[in-house]
SEDOKOL-832429 format. One record per residue (C-alpha): y, x, z. Coordinates in nm, 4 decimals, always signed. Layout:
<r py="Y" px="X" pz="Z"/>
...
% end
This chain:
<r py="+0.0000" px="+0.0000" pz="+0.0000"/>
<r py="+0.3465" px="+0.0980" pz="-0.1069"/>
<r py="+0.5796" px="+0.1862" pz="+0.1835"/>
<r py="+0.8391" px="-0.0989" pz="+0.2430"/>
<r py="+1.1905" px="-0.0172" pz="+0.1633"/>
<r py="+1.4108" px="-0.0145" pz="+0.4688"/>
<r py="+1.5656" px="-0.3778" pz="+0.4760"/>
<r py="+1.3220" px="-0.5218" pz="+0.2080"/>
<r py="+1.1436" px="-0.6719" pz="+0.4402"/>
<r py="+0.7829" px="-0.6982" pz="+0.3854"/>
<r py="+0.7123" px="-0.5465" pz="-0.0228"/>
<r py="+0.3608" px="-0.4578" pz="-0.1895"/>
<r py="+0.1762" px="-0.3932" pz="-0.4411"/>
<r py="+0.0391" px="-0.7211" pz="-0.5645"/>
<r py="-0.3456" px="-0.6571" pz="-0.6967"/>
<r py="-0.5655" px="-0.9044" pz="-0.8829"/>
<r py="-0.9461" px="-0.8237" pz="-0.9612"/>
<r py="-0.8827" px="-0.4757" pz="-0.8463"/>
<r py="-0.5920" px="-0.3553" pz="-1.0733"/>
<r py="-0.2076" px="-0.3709" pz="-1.0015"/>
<r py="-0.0352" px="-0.6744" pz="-1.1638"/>
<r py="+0.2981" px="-0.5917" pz="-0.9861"/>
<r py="+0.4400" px="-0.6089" pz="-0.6783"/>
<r py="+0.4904" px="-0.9122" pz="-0.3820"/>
<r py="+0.7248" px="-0.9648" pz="-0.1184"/>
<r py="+0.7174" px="-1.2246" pz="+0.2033"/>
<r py="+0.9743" px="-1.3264" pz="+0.4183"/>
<r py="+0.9700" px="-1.5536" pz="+0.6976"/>
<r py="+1.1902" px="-1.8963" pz="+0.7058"/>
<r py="+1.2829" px="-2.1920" pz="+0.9923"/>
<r py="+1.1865" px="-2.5302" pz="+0.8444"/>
<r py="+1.2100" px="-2.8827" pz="+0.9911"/>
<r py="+0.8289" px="-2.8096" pz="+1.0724"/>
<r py="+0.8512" px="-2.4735" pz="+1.1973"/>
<r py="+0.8102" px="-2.1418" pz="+1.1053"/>
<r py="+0.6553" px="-2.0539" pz="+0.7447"/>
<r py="+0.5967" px="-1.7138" pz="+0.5460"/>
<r py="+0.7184" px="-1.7375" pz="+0.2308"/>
<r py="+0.6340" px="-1.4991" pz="-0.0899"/>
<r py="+0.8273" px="-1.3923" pz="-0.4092"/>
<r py="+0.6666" px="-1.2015" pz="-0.7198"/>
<r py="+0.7819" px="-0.9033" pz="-0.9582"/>
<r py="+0.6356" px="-0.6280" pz="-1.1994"/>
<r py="+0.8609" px="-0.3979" pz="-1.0418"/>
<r py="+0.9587" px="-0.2883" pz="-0.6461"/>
<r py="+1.3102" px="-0.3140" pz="-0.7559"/>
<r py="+1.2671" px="-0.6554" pz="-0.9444"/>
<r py="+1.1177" px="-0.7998" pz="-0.6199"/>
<r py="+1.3717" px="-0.6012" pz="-0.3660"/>
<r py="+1.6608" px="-0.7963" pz="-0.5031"/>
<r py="+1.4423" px="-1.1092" pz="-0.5197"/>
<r py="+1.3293" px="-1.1173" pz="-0.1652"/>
<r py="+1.7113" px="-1.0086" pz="-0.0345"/>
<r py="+1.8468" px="-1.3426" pz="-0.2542"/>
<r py="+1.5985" px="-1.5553" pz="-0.0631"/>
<r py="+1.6527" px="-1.3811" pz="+0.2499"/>
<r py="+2.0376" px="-1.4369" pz="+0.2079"/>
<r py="+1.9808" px="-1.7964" pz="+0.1274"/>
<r py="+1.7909" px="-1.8408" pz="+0.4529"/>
<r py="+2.0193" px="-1.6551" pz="+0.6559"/>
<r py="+2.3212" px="-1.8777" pz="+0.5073"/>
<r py="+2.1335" px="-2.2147" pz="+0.6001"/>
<r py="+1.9894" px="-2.2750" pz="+0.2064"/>
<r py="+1.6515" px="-2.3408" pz="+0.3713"/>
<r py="+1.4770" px="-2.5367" pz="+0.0635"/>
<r py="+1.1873" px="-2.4485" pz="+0.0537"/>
<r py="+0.9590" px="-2.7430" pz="+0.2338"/>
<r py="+0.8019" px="-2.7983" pz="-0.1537"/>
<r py="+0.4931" px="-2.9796" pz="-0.0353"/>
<r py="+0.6488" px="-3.1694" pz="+0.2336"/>
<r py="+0.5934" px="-3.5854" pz="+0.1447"/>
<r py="+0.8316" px="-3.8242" pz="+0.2206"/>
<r py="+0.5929" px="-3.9529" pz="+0.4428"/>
<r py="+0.5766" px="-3.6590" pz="+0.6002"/>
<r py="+0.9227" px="-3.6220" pz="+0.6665"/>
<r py="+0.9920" px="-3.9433" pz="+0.7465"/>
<r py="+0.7821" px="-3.9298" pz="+0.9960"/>
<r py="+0.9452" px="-3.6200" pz="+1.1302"/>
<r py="+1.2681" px="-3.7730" pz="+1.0982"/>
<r py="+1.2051" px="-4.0929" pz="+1.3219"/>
<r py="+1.0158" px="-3.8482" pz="+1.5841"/>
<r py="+1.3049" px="-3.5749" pz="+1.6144"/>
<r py="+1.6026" px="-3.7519" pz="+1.5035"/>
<r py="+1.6037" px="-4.1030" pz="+1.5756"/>
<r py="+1.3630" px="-4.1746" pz="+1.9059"/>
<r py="+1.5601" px="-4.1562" pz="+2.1864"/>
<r py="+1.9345" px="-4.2384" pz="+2.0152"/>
<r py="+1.9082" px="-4.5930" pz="+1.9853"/>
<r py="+1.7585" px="-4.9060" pz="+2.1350"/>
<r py="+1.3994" px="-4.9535" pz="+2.1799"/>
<r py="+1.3974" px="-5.2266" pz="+2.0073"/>
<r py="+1.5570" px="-5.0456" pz="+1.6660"/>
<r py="+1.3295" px="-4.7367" pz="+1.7090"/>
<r py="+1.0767" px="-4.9690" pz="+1.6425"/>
<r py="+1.1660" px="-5.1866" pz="+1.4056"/>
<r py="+1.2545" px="-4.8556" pz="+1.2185"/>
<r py="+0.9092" px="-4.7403" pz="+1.2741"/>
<r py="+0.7484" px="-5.0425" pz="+1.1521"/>
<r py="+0.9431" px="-5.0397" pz="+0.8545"/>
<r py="+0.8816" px="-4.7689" pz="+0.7448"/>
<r py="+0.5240" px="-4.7629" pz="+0.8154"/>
<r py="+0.4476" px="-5.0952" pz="+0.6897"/>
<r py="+0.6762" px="-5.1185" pz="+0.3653"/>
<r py="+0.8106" px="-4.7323" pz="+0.2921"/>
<r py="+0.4900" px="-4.5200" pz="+0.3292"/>
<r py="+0.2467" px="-4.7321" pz="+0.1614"/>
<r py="+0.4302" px="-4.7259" pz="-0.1824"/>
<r py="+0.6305" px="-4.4167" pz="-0.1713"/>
<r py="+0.4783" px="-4.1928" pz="+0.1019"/>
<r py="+0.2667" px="-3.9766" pz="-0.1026"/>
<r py="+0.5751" px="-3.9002" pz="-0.3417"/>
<r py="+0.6996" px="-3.5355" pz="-0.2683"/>
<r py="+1.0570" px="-3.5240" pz="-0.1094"/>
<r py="+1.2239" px="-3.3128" pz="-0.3468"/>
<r py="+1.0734" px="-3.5291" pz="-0.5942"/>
<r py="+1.2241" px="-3.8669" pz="-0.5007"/>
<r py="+1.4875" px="-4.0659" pz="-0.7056"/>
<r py="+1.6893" px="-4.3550" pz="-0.7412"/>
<r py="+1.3997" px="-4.5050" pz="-0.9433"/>
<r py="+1.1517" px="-4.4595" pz="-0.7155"/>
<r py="+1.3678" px="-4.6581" pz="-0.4204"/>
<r py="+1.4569" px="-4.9434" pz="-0.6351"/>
<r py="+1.1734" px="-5.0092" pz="-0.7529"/>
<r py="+1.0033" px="-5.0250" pz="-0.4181"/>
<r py="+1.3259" px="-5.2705" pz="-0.3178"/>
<r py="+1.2241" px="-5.4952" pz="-0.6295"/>
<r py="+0.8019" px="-5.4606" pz="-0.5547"/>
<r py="+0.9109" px="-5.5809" pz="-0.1850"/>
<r py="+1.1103" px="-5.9072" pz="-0.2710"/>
<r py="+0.8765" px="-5.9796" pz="-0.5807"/>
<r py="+0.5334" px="-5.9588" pz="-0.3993"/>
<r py="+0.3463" px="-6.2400" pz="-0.4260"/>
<r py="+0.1331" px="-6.2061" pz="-0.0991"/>
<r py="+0.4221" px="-6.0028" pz="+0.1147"/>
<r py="+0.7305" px="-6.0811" pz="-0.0148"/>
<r py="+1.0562" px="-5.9599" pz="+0.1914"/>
<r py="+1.3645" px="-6.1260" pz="+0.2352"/>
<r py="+1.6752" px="-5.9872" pz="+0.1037"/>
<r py="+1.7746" px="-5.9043" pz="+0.4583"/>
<r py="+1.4643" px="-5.6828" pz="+0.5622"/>
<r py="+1.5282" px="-5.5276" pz="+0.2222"/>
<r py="+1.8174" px="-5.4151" pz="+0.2955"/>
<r py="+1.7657" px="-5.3148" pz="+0.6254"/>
<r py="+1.4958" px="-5.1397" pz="+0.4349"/>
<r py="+1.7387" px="-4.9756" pz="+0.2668"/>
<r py="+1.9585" px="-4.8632" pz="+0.5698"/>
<r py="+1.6619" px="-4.6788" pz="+0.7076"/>
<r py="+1.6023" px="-4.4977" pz="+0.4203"/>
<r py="+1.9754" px="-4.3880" pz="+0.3336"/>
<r py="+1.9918" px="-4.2540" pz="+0.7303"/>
<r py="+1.7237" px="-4.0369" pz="+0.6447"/>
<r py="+1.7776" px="-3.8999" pz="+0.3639"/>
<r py="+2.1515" px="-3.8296" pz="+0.4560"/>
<r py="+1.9516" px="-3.6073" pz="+0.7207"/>
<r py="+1.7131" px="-3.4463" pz="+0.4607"/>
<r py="+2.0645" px="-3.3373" pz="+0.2913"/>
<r py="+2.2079" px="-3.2186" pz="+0.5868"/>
<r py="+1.8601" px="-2.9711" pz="+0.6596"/>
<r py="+1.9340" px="-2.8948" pz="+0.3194"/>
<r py="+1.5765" px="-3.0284" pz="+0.2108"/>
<r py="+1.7492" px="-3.2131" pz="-0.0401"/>
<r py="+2.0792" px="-3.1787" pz="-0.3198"/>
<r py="+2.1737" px="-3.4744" pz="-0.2907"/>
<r py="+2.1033" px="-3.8623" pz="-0.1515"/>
<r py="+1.8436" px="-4.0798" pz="-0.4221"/>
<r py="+1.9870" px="-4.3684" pz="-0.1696"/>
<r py="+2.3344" px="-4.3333" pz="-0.2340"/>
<r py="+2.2512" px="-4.4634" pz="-0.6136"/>
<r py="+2.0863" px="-4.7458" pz="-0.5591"/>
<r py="+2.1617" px="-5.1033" pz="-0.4766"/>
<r py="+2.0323" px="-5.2756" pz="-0.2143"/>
<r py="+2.0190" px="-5.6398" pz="-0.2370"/>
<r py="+2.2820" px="-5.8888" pz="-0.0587"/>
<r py="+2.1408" px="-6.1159" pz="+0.2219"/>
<r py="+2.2838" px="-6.4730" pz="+0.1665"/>
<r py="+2.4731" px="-6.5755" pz="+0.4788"/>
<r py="+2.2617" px="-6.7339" pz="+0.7504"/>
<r py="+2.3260" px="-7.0807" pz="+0.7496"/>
<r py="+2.4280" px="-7.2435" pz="+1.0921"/>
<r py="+2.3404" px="-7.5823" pz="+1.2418"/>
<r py="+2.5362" px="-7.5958" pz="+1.5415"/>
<r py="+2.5200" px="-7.9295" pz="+1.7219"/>
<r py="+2.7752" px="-8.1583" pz="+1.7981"/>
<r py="+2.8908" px="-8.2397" pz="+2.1093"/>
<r py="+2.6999" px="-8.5498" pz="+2.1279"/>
<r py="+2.3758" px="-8.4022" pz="+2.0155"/>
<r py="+2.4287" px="-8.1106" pz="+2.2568"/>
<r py="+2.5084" px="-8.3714" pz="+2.5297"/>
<r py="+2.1144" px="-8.5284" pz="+2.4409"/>
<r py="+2.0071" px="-8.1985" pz="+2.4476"/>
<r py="+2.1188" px="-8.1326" pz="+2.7935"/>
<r py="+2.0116" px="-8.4487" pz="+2.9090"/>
<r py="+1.6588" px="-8.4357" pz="+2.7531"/>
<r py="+1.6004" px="-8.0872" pz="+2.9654"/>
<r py="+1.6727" px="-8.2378" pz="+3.3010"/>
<r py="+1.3453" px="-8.2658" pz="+3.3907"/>
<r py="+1.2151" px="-7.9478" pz="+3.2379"/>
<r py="+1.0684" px="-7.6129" pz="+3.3847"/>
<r py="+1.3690" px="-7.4473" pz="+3.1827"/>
<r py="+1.6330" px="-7.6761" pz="+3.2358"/>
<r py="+1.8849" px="-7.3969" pz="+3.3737"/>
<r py="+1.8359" px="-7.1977" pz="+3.0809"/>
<r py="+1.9220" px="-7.4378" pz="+2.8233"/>
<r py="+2.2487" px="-7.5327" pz="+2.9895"/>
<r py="+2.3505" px="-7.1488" pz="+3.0084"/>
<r py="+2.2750" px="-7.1487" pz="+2.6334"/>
<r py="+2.5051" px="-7.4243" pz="+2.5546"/>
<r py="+2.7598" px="-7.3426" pz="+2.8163"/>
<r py="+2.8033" px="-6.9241" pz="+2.7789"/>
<r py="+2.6715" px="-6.8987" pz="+2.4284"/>
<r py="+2.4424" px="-6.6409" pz="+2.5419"/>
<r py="+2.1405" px="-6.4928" pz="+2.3515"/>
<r py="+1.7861" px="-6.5637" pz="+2.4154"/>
<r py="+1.7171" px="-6.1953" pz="+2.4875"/>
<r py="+2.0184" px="-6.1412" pz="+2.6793"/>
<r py="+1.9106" px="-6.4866" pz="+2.9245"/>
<r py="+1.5382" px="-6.3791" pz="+2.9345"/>
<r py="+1.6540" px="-6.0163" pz="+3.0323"/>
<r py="+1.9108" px="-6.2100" pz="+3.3501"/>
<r py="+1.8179" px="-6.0864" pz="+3.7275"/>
<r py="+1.9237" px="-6.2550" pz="+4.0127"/>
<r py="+2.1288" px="-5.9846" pz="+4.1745"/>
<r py="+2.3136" px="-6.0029" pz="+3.8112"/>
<r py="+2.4515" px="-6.3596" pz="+3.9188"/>
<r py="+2.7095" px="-6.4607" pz="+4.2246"/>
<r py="+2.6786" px="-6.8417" pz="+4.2769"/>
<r py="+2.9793" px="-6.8447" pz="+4.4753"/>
<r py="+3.1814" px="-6.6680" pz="+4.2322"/>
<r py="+3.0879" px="-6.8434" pz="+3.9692"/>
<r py="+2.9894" px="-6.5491" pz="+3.7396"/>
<r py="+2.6993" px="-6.3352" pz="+3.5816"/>
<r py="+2.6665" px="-5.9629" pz="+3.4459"/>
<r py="+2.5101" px="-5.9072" pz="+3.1085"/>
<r py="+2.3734" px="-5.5791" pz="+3.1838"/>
<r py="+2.0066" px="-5.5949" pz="+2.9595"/>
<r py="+1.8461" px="-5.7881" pz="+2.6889"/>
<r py="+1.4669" px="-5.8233" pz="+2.6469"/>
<r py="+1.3578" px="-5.6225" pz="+2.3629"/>
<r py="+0.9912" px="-5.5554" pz="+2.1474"/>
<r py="+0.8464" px="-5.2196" pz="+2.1500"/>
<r py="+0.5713" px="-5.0411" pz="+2.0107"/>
<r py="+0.6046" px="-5.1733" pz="+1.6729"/>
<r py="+0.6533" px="-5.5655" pz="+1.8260"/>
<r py="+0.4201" px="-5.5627" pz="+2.0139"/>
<r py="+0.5064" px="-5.5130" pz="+2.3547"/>
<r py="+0.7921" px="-5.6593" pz="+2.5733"/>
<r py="+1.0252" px="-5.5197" pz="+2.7873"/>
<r py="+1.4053" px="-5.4695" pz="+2.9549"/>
<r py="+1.6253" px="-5.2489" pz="+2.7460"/>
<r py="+2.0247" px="-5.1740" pz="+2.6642"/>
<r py="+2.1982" px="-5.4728" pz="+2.5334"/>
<r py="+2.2734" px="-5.5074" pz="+2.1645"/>
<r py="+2.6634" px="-5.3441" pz="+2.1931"/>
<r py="+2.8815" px="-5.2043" pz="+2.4284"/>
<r py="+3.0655" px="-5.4989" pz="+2.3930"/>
<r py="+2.7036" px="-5.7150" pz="+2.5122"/>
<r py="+2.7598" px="-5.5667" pz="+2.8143"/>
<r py="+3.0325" px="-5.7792" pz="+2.9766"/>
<r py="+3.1129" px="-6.0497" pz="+3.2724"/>
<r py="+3.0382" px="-6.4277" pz="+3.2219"/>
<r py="+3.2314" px="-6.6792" pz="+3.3936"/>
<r py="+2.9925" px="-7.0161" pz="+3.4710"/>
<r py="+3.0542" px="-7.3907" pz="+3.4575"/>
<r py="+3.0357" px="-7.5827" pz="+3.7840"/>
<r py="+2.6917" px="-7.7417" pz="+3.5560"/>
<r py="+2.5845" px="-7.3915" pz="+3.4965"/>
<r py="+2.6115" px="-7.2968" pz="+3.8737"/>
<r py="+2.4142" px="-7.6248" pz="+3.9935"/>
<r py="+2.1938" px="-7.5689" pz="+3.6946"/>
<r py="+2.0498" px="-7.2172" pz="+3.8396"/>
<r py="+2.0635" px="-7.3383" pz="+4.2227"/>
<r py="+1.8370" px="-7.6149" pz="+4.1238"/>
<r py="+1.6245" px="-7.3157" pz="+3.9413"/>
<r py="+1.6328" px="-7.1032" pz="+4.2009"/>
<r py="+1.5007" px="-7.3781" pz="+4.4549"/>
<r py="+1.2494" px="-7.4433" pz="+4.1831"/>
<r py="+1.1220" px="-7.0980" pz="+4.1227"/>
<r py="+1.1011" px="-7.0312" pz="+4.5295"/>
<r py="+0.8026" px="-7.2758" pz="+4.4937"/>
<r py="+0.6105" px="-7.1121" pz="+4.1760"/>
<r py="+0.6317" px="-6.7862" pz="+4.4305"/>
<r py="+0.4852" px="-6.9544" pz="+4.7291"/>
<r py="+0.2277" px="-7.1348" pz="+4.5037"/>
<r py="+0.1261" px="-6.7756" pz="+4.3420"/>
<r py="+0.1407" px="-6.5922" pz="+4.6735"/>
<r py="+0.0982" px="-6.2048" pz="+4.6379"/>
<r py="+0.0107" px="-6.2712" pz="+4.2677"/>
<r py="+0.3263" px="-6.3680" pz="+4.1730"/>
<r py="+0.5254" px="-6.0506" pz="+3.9500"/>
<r py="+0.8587" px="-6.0318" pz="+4.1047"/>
<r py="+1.0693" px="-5.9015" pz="+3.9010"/>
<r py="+1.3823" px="-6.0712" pz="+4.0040"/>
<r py="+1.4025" px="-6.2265" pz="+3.6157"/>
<r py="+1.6016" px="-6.5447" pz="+3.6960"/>
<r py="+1.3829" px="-6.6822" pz="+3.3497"/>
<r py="+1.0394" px="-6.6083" pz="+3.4225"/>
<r py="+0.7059" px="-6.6865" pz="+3.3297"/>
<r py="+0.5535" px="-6.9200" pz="+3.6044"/>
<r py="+0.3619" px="-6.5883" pz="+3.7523"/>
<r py="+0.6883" px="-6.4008" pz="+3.7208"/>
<r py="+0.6253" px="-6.2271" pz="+3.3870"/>
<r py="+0.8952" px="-6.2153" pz="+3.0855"/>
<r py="+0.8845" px="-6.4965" pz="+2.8749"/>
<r py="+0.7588" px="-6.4007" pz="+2.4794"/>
<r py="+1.0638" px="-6.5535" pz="+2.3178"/>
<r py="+0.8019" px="-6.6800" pz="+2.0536"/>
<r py="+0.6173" px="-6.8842" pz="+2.2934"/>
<r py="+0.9456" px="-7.0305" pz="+2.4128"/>
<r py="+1.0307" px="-7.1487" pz="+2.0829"/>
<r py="+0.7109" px="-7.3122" pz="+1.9892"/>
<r py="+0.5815" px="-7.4049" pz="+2.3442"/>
<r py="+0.9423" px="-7.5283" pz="+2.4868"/>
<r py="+1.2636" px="-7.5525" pz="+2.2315"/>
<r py="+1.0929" px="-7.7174" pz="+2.0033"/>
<r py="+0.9526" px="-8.0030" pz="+2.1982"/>
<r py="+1.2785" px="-8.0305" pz="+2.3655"/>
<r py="+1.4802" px="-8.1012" pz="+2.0274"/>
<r py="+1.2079" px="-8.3493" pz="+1.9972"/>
<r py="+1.2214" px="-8.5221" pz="+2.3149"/>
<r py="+1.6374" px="-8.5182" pz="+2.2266"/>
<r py="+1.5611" px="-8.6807" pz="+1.8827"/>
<r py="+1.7128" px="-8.3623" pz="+1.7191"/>
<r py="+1.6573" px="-8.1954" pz="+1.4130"/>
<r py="+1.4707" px="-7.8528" pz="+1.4224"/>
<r py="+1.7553" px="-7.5610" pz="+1.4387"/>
<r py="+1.7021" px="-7.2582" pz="+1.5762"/>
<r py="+1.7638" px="-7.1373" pz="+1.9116"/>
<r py="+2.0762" px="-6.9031" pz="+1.7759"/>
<r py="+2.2464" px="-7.2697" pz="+1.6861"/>
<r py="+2.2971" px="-7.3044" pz="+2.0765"/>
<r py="+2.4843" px="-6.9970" pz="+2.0683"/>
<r py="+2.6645" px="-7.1408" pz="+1.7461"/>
<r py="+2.7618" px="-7.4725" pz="+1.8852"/>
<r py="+2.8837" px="-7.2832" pz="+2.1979"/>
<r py="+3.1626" px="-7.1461" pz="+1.9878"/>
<r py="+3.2017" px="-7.4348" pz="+1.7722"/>
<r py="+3.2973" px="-7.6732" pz="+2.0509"/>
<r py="+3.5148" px="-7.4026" pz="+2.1808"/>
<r py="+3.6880" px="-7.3848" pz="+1.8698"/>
<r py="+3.7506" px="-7.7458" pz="+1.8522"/>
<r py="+3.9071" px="-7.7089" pz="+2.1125"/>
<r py="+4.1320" px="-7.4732" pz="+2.0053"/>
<r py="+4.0277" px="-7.2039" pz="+2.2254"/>
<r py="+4.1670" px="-6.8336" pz="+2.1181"/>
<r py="+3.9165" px="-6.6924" pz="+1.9138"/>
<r py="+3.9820" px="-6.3816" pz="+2.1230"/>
<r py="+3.8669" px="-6.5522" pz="+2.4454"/>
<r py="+3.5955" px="-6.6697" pz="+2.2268"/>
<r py="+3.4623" px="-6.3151" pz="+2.1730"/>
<r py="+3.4532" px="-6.2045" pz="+2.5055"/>
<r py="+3.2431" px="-6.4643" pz="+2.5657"/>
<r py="+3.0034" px="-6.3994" pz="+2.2934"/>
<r py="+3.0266" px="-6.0178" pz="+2.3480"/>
<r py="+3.0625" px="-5.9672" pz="+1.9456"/>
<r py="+3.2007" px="-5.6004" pz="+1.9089"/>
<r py="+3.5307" px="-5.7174" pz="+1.7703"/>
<r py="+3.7490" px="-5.9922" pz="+1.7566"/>
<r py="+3.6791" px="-5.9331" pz="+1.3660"/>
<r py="+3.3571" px="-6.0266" pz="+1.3850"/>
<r py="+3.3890" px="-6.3360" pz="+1.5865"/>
<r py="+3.6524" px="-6.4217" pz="+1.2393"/>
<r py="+3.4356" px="-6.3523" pz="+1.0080"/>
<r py="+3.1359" px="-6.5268" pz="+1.1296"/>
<r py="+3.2871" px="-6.8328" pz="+1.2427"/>
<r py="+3.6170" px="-6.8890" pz="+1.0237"/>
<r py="+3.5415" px="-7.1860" pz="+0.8387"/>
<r py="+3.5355" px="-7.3486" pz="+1.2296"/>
<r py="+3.8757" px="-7.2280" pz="+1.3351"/>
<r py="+4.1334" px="-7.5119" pz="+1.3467"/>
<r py="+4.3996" px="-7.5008" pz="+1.0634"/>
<r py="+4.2025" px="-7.3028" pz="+0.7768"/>
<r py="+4.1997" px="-7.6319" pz="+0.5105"/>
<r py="+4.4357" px="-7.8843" pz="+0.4830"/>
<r py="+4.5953" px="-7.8396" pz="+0.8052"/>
<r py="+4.7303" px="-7.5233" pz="+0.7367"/>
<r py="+4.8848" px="-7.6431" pz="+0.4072"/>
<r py="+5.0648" px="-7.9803" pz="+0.6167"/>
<r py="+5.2265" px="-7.6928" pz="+0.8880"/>
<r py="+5.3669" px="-7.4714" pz="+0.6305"/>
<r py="+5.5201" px="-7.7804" pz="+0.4237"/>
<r py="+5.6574" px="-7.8966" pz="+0.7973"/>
<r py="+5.7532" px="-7.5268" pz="+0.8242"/>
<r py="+5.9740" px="-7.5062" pz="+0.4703"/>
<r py="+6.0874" px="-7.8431" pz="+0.5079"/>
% end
């Protein structure tokens, strides 16, 4: 073996069946997956010597390239483990996870990373809303799509990749959700209808605080003063482990997190439950799960939020003589009847805990006093 030229790094003769076919160098780079050896060829020492000190520039300058084999699989998977557990929710870690596992990998996993393209994403976003047996809405498309322009924004960053395939294709646009909030008759039967029911308290904090399932399912007692007459949002119930499993975690903004103030109905509402739920703890004795959830499972477990739509909203909207809306409506026709009431949508907000006033606007404009004719009628009484 040659001796290796001082600052070649690692240079020799490069033999095949025997005979000399030129010369190889190898170098050592820091990839997303660790530490690799890499090699460069040449006919000549010199030819390879300025080889091997280009590539050993490029690494030490950050132009680190060189993951050739790595799958977008791969690296998505590496992505969600290094980058993305542990800097959001629970909840979105998995939701990311599934979607990726579920809808990303099985079409495009086995593609190379340095290989992907525009192409190749939109025509997995077209597969997913055309499949016959699985077909996506437009809104898990595009959330589809959000996942998959995060990471690959990282893979440019790591310099894995030129450039983002994502930021070249189009990602379909959800239609609004349509609402069906209630009016204050129908919310009126509704209230009346859960009187007698396990969950009566919960359904009048719905209507009255415009509150989200998760955030009332995630409630604890020591989160609520009677005699002040307010609550703390301070978690939400959340699915983890791809959906599959339940439990307390972070509300959905920094804005979620805020100070409720209760009805004189909303206060009776959850003494009456609290009396109630003293009972279901006696009954169970030491196999009751205390937990201090203020909406519990008769044992004291969290409530699946799927069970409480099929097993209790529903036959409550039936009992009411209601038409089947979802339980998100209560939270709609919380604001609506504010907003009827010409309540500042600011106020309106804060109660909701939407992140901005902005958002409160945009989501619930076409209820705000004064947008049609009425606005029309005050400028012409304006301008005479």
């Amino acid at each position: 073996m040659s001796k290796r030229g001082n600052g070649e790094g690692s240079i020799y003769e490069h033999k095949r069946g025997g005979k000399k076919v030129g010369y190889r160098g190898s170098y050592t780079v820091y990839t997303v997956a660790g530490p690799k050896r890499r090699y460069v060829s040449g006919k000549t020492r010199e030819e390879v010597r300025r080889e091997l000190a280009k590539k050993m520039a490029d690494r030490d300058g950050g132009l680190i390239v060189d993951d050739k084999n790595m799958t977008l699989g791969e690296y998505l998977d590496r992505w969600l483990s290094d980058c993305v557990r542990g800097t959001v929710r629970d909840s979105t870690f998995s939701r990311d996870s599934y979607l990726v596992a579920n809808h990303v990998k099985p079409s495009l996993g086995r593609i190379k990373l340095r290989n992907l393209s525009a192409l190749h994403l939109q025509g997995l976003y077209r597969e997913r809303q055309d499949c016959e047996t699985a077909k996506l809405s437009a809104s898990t498309v595009q959330k589809i799509h959000h996942v998959l322009h995060k990471a690959l924004s990282q893979a440019v960053k790591w310099d894995l990749l030129p450039r983002n395939p994502a930021d070249a294709v189009k990602a379909p646009v959800p239609l609004p959700k349509e609402m069906h909030p209630l009016s204050a008759t129908e919310a009126h039967s509704l209230l009346e209808a859960s009187e007698e029911d396990r969950l009566g308290a919960f359904y009048v904090l719905a209507l009255h605080t415009g509150m989200r399932s998760g955030e009332l399912l995630g409630l604890k007692w020591p989160d609520v003063d009677l005699e002040g007459r307010t609550l703390r949002v301070r978690r939400t119930l959340t699915r983890t482990e791809n959906g599959k499993k339940l439990a307390l975690g972070e509300p959905k903004t920094k804005k979620s997190r805020r100070t409720v103030r209760l009805t004189p109905r909303a206060v009776g509402a959850l003494r009456s439950h609290r009396a109630q739920q003293a009972q279901e703890k006696l009954k169970f004795g030491s196999l009751y799960e205390d937990q201090d959830l203020v909406f519990a499972g008769e044992a004291g477990n969290l409530i699946n939020p799927s069970n409480l739509r099929q097993r209790s909203f529903a036959p409550l909207l039936e009992r009411a003589g209601l038409p089947r809306i979802t339980f998100h409506d209560l939270r709609h026709t919380c604001a609506s009847l504010l907003f009827q009431r010409n309540v500042h949508p600011k106020l309106v907000q804060e109660l909701l805990g939407h992140e901005s006033v902005a958002i409160t606007l945009d989501t619930y404009s076409h209820m705000l006093p004064g947008m049609g004719g009425e606005a029309a009628d005050a400028i012409g009484e304006a301008l005479g």
